[in-house]
Biopython code that builds the backbone (N, CA, C, O; Angstrom):
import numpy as np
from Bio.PDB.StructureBuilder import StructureBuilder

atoms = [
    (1, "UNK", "N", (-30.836, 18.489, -22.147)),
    (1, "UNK", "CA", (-32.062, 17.777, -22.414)),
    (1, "UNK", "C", (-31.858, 16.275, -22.264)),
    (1, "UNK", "O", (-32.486, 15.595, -21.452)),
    (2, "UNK", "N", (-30.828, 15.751, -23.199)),
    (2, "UNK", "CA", (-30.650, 14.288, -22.600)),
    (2, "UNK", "C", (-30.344, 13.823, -21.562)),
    (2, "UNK", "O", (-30.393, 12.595, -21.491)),
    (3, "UNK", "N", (-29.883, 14.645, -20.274)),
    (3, "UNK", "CA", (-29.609, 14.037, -18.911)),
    (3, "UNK", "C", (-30.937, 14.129, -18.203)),
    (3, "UNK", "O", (-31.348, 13.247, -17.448)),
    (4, "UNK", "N", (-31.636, 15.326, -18.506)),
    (4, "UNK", "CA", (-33.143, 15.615, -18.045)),
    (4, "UNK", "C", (-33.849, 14.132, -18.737)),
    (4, "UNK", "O", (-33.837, 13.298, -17.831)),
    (5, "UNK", "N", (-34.247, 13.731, -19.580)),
    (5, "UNK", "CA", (-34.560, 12.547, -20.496)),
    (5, "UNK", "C", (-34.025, 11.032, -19.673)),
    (5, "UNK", "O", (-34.752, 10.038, -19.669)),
    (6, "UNK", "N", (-32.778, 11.050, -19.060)),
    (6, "UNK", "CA", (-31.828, 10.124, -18.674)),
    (6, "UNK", "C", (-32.409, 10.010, -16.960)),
    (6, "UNK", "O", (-32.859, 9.032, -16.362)),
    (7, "UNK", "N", (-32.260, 10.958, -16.646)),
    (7, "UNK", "CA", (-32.732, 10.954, -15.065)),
    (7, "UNK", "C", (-34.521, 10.643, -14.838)),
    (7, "UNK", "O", (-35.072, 9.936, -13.994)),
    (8, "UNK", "N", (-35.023, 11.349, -15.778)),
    (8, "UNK", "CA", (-36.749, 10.679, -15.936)),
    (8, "UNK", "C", (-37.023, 9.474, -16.017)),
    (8, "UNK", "O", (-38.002, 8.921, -15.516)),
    (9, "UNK", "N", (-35.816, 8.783, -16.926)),
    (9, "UNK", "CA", (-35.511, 7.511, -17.326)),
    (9, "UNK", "C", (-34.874, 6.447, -15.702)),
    (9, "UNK", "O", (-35.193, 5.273, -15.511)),
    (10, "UNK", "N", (-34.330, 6.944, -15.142)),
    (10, "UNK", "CA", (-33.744, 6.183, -13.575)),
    (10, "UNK", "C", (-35.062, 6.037, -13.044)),
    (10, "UNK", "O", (-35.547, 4.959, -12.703)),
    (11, "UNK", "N", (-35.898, 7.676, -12.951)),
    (11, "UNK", "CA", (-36.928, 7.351, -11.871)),
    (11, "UNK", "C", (-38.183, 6.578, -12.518)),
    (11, "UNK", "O", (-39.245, 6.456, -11.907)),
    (12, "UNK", "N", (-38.029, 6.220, -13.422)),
    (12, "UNK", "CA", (-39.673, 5.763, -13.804)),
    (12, "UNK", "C", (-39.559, 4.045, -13.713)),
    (12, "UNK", "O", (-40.500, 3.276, -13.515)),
    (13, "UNK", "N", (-38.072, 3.674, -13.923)),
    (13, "UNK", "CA", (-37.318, 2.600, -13.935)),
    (13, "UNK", "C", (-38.145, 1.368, -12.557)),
    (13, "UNK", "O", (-38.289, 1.858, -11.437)),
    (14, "UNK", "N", (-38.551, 0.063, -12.751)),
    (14, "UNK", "CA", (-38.297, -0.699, -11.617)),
    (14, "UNK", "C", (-37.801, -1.338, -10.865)),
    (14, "UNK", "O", (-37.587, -2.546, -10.956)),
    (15, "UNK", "N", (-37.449, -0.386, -9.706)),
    (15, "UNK", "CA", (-36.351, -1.117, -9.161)),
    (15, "UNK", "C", (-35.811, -2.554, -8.633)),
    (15, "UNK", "O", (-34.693, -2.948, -8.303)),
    (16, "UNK", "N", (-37.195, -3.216, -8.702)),
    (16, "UNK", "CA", (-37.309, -4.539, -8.137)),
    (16, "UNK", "C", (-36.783, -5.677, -9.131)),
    (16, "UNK", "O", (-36.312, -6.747, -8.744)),
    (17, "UNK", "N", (-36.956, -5.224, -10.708)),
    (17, "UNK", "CA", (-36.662, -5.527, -11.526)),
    (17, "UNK", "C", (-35.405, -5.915, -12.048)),
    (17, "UNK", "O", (-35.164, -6.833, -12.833)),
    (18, "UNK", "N", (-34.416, -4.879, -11.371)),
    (18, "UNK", "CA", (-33.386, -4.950, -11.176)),
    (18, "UNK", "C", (-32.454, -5.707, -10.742)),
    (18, "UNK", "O", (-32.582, -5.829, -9.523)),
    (19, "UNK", "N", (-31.234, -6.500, -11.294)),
    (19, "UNK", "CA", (-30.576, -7.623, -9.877)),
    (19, "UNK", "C", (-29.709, -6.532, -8.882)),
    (19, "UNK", "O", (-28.486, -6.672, -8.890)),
    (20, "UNK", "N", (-30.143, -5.728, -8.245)),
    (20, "UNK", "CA", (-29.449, -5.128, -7.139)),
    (20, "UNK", "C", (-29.367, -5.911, -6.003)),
    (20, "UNK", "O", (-30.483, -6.074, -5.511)),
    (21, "UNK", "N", (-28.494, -6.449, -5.407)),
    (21, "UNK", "CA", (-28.476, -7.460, -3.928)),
    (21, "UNK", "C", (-29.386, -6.234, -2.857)),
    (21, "UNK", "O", (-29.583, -5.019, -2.879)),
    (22, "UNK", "N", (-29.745, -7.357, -2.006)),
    (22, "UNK", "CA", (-30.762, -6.583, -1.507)),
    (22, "UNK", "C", (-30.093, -5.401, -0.156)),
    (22, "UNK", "O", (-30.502, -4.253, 0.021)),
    (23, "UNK", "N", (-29.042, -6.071, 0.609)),
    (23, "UNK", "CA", (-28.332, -4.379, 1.055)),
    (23, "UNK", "C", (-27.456, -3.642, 0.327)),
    (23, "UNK", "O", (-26.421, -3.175, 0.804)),
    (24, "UNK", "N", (-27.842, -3.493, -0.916)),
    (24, "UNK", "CA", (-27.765, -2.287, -1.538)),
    (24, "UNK", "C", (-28.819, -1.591, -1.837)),
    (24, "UNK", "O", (-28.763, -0.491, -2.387)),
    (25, "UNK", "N", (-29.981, -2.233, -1.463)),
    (25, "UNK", "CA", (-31.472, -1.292, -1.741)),
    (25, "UNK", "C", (-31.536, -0.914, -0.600)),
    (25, "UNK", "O", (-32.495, -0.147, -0.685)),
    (26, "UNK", "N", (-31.110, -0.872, 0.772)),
    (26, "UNK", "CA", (-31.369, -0.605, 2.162)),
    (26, "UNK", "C", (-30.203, 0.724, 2.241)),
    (26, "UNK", "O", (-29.008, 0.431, 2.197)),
    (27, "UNK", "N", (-30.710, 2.477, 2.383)),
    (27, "UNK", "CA", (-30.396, 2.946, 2.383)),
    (27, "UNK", "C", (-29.026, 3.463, 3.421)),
    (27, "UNK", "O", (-28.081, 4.242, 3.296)),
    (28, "UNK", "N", (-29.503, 2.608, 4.404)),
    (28, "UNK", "CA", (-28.504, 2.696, 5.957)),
    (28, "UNK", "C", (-27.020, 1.989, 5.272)),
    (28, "UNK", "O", (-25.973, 2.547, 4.942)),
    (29, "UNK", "N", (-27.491, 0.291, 5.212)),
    (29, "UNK", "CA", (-26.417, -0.243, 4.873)),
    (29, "UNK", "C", (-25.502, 0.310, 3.651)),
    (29, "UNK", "O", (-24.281, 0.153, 3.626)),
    (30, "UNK", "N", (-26.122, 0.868, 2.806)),
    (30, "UNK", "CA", (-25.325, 1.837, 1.876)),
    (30, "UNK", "C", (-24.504, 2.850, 2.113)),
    (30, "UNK", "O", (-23.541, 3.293, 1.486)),
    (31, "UNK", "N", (-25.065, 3.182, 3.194)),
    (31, "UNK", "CA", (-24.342, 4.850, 3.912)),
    (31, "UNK", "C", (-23.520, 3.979, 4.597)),
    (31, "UNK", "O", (-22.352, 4.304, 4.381)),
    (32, "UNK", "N", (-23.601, 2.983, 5.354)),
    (32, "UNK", "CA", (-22.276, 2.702, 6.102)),
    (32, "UNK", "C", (-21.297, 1.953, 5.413)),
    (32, "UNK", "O", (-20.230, 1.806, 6.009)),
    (33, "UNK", "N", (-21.442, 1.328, 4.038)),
    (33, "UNK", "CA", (-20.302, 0.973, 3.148)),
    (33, "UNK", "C", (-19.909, 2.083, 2.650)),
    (33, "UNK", "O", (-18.786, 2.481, 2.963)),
    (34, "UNK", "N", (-20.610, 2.750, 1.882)),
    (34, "UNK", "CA", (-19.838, 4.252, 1.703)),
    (34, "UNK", "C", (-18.940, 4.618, 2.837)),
    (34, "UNK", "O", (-17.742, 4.717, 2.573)),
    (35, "UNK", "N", (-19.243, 4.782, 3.765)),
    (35, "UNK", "CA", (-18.792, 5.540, 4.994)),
    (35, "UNK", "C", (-17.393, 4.496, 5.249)),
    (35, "UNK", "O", (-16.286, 5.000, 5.433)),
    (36, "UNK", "N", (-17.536, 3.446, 5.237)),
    (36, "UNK", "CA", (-16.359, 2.759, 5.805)),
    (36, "UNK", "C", (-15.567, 2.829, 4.542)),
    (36, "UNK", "O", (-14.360, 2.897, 4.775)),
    (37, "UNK", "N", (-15.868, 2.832, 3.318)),
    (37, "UNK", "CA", (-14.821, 3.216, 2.297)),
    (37, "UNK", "C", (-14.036, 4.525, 2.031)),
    (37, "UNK", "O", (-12.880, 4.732, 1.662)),
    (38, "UNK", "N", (-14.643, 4.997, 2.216)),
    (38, "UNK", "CA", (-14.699, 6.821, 2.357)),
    (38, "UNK", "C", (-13.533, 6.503, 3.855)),
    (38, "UNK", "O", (-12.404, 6.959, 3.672)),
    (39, "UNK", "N", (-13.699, 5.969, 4.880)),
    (39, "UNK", "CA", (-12.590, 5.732, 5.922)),
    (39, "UNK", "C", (-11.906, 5.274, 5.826)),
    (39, "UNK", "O", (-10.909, 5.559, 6.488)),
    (40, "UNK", "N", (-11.897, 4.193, 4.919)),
    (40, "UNK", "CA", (-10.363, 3.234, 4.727)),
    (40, "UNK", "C", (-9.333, 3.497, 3.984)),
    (40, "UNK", "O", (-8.166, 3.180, 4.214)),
    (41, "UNK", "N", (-10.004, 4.434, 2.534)),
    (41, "UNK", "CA", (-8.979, 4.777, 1.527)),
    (41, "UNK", "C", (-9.066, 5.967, 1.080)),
    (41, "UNK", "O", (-8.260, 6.277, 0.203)),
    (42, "UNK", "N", (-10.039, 6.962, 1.532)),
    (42, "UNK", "CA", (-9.806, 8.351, 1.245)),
    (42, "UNK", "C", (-9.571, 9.595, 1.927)),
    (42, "UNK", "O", (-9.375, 10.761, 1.584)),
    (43, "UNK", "N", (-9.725, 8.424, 3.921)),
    (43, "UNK", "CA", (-9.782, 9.932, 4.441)),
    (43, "UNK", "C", (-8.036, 10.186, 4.924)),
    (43, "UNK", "O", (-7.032, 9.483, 4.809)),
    (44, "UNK", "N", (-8.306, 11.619, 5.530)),
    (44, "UNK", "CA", (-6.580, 11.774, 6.050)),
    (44, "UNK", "C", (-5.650, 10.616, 6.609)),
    (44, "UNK", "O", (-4.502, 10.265, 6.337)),
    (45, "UNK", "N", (-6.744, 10.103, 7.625)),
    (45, "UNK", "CA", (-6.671, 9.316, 8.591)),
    (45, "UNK", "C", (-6.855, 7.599, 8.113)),
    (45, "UNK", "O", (-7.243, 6.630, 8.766)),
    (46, "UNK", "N", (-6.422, 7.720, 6.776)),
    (46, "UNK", "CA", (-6.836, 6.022, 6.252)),
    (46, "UNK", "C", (-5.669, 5.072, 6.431)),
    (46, "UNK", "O", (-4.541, 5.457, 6.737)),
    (47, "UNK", "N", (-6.013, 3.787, 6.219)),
    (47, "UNK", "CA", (-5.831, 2.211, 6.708)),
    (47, "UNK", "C", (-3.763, 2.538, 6.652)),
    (47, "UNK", "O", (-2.824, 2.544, 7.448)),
    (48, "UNK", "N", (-4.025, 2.776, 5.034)),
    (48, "UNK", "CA", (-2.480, 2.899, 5.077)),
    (48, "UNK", "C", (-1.814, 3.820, 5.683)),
    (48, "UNK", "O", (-0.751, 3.567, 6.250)),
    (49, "UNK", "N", (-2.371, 5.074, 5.647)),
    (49, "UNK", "CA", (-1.173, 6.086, 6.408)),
    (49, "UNK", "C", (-1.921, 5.629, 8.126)),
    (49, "UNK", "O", (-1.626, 6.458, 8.986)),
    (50, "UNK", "N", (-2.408, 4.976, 8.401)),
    (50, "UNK", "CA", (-2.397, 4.273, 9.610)),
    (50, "UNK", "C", (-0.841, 3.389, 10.537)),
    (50, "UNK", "O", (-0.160, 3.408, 11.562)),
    (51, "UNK", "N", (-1.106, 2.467, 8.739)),
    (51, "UNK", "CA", (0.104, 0.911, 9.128)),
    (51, "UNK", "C", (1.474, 2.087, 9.097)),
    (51, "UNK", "O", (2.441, 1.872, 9.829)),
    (52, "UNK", "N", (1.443, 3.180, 8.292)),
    (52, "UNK", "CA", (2.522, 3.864, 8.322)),
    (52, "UNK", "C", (3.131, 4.347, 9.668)),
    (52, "UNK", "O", (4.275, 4.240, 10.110)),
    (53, "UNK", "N", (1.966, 4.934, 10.199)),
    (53, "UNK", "CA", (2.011, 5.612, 12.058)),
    (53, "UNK", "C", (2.448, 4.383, 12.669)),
    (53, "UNK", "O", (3.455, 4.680, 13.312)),
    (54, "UNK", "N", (2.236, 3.302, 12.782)),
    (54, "UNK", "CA", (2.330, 2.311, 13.551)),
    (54, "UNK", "C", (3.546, 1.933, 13.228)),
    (54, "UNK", "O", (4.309, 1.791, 14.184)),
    (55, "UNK", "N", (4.100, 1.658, 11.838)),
    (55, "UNK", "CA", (5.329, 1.006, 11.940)),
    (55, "UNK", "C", (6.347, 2.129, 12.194)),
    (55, "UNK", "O", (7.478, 1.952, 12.648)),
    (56, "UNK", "N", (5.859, 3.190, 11.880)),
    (56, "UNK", "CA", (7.193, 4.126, 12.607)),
    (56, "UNK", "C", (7.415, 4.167, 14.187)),
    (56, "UNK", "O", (8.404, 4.086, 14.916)),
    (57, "UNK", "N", (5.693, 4.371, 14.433)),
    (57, "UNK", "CA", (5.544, 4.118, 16.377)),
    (57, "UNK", "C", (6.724, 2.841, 16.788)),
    (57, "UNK", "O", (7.831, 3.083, 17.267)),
    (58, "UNK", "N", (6.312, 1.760, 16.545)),
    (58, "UNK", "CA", (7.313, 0.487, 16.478)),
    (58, "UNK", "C", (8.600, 1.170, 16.386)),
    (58, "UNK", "O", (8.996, 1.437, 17.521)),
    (59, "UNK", "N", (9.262, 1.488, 15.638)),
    (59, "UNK", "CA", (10.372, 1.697, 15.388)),
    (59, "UNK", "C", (11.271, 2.738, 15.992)),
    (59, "UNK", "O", (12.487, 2.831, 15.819)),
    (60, "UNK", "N", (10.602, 3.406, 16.629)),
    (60, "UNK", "CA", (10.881, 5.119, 17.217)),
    (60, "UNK", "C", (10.954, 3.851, 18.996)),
    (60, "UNK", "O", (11.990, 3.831, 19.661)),
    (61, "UNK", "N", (9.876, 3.104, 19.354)),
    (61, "UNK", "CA", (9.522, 2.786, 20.597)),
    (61, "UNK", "C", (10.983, 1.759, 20.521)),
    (61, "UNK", "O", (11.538, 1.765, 21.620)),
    (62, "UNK", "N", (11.737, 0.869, 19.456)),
    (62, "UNK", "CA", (12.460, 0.024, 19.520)),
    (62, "UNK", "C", (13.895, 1.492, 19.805)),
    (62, "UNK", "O", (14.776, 1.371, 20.656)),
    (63, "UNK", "N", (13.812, 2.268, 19.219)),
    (63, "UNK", "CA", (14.833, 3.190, 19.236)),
    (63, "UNK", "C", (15.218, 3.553, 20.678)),
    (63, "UNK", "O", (16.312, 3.596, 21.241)),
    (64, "UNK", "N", (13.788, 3.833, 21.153)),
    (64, "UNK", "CA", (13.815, 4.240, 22.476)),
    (64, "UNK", "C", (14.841, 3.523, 23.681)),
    (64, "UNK", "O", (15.783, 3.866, 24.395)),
    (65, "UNK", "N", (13.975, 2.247, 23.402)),
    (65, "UNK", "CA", (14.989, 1.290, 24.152)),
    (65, "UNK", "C", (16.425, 0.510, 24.169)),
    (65, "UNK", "O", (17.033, -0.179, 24.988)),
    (66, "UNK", "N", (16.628, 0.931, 22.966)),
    (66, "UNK", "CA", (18.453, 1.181, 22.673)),
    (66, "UNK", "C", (18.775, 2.102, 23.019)),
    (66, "UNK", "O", (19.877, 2.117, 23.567)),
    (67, "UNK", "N", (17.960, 3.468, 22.894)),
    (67, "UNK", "CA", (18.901, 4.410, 23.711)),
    (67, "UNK", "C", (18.707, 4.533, 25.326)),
    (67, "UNK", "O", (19.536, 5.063, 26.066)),
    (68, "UNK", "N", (17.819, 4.115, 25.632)),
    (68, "UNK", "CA", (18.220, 3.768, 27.113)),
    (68, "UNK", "C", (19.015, 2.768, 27.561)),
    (68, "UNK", "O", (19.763, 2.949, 28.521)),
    (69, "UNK", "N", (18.938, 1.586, 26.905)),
    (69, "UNK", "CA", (20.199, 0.578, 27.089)),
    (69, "UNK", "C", (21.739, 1.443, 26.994)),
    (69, "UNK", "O", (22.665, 0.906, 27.603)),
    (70, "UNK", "N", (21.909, 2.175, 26.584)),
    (70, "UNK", "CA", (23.072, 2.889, 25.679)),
    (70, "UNK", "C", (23.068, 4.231, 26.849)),
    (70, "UNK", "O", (24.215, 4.540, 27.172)),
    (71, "UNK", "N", (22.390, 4.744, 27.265)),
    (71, "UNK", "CA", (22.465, 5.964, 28.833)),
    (71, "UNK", "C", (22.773, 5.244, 29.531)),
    (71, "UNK", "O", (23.825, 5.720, 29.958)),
    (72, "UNK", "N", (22.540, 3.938, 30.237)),
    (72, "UNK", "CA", (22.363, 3.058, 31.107)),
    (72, "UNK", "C", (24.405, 2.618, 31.291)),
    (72, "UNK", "O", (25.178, 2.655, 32.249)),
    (73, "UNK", "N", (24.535, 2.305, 30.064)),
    (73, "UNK", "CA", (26.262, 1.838, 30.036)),
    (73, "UNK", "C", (27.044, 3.257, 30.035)),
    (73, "UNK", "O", (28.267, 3.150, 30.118)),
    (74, "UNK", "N", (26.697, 4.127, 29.981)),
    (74, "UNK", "CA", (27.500, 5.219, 29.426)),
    (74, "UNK", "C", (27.400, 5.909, 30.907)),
    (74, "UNK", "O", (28.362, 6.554, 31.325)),
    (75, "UNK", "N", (26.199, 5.754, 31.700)),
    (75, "UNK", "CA", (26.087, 6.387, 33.008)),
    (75, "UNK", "C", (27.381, 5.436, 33.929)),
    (75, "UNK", "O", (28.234, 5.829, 34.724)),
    (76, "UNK", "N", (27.127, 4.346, 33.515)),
    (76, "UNK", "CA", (28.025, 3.323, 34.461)),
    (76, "UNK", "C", (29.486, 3.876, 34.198)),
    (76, "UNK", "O", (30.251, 3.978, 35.157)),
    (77, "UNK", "N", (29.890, 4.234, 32.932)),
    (77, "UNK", "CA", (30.789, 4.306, 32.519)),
    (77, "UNK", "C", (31.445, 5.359, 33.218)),
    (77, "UNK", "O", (32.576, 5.176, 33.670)),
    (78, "UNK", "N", (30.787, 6.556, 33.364)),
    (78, "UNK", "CA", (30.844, 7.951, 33.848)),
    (78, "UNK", "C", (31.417, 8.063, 35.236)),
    (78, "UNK", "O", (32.343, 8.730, 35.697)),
    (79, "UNK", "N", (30.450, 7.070, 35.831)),
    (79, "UNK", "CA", (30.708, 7.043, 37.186)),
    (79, "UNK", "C", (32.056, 6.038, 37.770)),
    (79, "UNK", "O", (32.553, 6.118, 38.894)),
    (80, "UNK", "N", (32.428, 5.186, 36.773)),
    (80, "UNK", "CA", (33.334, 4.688, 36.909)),
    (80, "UNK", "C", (34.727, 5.674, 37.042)),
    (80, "UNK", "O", (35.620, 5.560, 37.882)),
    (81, "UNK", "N", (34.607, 6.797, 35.808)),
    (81, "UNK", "CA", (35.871, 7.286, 35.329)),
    (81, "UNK", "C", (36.028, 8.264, 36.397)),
    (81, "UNK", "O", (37.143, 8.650, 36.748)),
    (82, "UNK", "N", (34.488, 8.850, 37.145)),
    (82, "UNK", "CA", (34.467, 9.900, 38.188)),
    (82, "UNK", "C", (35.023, 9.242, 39.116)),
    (82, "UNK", "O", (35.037, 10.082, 40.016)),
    (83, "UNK", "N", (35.713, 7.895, 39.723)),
    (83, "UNK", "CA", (35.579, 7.271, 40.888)),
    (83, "UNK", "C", (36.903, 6.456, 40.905)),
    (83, "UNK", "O", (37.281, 5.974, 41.974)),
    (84, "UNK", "N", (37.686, 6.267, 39.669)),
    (84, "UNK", "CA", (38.729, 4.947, 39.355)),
    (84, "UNK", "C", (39.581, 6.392, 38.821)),
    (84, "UNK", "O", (39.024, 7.317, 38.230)),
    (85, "UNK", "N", (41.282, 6.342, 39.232)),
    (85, "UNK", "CA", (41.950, 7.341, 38.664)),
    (85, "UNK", "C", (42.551, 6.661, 37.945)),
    (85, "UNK", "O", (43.399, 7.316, 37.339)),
    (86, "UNK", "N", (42.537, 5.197, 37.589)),
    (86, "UNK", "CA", (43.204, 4.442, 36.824)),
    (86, "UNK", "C", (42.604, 4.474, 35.437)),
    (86, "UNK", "O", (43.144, 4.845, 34.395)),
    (87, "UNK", "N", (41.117, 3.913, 35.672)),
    (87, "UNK", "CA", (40.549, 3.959, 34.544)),
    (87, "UNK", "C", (40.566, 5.537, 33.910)),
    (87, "UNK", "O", (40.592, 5.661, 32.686)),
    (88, "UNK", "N", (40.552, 6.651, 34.723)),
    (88, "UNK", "CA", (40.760, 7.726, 34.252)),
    (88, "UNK", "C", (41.486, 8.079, 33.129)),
    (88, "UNK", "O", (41.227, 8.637, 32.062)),
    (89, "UNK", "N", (42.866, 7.407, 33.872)),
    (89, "UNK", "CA", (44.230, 8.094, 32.886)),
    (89, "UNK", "C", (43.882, 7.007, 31.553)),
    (89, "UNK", "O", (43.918, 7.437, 30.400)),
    (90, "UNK", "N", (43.627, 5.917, 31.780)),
    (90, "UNK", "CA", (43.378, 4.891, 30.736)),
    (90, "UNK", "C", (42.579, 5.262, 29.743)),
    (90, "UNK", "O", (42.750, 4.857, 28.593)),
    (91, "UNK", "N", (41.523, 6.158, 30.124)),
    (91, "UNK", "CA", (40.566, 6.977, 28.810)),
    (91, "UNK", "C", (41.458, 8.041, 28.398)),
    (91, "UNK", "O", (41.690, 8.053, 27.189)),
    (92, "UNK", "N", (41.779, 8.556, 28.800)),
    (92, "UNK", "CA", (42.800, 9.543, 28.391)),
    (92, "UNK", "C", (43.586, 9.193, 27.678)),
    (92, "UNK", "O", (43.369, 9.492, 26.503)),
    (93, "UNK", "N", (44.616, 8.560, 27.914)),
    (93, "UNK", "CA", (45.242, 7.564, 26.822)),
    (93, "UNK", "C", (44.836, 6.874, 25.651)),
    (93, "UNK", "O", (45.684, 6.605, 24.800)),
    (94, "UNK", "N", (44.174, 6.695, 25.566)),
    (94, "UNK", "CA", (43.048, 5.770, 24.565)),
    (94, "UNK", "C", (42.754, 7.058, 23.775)),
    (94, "UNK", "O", (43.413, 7.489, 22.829)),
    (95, "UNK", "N", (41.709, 7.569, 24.295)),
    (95, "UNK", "CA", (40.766, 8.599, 23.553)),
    (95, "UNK", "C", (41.677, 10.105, 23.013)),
    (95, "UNK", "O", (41.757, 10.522, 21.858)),
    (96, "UNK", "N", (42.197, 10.614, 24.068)),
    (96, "UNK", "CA", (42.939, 11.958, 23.924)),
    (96, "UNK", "C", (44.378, 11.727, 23.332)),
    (96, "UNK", "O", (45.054, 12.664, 22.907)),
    (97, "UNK", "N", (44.796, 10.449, 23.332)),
    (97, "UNK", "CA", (46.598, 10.465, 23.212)),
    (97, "UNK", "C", (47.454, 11.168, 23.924)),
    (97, "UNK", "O", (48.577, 11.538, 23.581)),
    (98, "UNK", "N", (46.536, 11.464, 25.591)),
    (98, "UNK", "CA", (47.520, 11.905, 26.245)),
    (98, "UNK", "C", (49.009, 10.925, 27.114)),
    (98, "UNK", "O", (49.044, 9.740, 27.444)),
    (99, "UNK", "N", (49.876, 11.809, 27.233)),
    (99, "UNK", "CA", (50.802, 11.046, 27.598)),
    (99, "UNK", "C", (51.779, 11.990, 28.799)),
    (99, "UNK", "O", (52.144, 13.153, 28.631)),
    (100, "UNK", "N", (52.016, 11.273, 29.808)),
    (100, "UNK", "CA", (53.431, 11.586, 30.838)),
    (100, "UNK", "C", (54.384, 12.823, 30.347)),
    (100, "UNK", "O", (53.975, 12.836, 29.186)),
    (101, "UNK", "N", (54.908, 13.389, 30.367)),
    (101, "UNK", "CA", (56.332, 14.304, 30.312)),
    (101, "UNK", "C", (57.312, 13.454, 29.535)),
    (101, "UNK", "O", (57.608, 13.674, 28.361)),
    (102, "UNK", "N", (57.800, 12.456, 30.281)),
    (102, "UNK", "CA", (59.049, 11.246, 30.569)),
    (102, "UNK", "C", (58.451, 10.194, 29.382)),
    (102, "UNK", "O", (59.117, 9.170, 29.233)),
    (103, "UNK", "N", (57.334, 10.346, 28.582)),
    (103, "UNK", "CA", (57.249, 9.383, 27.354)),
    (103, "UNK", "C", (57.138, 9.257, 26.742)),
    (103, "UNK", "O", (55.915, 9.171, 26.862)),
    (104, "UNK", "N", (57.355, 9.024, 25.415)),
    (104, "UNK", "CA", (57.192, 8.862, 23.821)),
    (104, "UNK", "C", (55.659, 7.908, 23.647)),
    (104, "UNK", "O", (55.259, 6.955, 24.315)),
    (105, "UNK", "N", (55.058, 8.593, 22.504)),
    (105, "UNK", "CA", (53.967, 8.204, 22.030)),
    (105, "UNK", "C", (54.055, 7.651, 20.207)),
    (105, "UNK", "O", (54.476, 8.317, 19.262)),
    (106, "UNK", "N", (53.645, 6.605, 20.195)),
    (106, "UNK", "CA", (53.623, 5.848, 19.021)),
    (106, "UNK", "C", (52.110, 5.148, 18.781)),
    (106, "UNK", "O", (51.569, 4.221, 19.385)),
    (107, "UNK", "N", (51.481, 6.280, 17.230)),
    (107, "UNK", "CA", (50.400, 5.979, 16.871)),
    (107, "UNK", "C", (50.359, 4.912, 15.998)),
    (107, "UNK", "O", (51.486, 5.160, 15.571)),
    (108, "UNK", "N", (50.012, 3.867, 15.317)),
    (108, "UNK", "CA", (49.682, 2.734, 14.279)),
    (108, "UNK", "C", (48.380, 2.932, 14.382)),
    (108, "UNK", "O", (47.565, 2.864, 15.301)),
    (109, "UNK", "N", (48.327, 3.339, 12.615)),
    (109, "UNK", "CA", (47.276, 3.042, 12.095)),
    (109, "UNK", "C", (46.958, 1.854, 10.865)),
    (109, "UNK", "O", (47.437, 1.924, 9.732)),
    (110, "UNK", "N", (46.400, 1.181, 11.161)),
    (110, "UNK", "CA", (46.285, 0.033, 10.368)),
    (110, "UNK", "C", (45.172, 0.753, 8.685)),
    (110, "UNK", "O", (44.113, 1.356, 8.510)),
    (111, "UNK", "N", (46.071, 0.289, 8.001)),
    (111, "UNK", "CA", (45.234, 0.499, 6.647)),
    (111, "UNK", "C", (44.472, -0.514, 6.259)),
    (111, "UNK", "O", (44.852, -1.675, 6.410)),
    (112, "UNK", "N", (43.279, -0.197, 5.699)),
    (112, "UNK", "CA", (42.694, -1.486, 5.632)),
    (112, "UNK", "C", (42.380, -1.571, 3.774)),
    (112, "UNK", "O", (41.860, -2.572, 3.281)),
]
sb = StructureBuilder()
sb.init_structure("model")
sb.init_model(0)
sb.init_chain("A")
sb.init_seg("    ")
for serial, (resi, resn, name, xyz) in enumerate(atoms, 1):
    if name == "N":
        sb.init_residue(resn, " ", resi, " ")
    sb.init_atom(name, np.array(xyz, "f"), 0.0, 1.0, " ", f" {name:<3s}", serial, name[0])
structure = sb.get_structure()
């Protein structure tokens, strides 16, 4: 009964009477502040999980281009070791600890 009482009470009300700014009495402009609020902070697709997409986009796109910088040396590299029998044995040495028949191998490891 009192909301029935309460709502009789809104409509009998004058609205002019009221300090409502005046596009808030204009039903359109209401629907499109609603609407753009309703878009900015409640829908799936809002402002922040926006800046979120973007700064990961950024960051994935900066990734990108380190790892192509990084294929780019490693291809050079490849083709070097396919092509140089020097540099060959020299990775080998380095990386594998391989060594000759005829030579002694001495590892140092530095403690830090």
């Amino acid at each position: 009964m009192f909301l029935y009482h309460l709502i009789e009470e809104f409509y009998n009300m004058d609205l002019n009477r009221l300090k409502i700014p005046s596009f808030l009495k204009n039903k359109y402009a209401l629907t499109a502040a609603v609407f753009l609020i309703w878009i900015s902070f409640f829908d799936e697709n809002n402002l922040i999980t926006q800046y979120q997409y973007h700064s990961e986009l950024s960051k994935l796109q900066d990734e990108e281009v380190f790892y192509q910088e990084e294929l780019v040396k490693i291809q050079a590299s490849l083709k070097e070791l396919q092509t140089n029998p020097k540099t060959l044995e020299k990775f080998a040495r380095e990386k594998y600890l391989m060594k000759k028949d005829n030579e002694e191998l001495f590892v140092i490891v530095e403690e830090e």
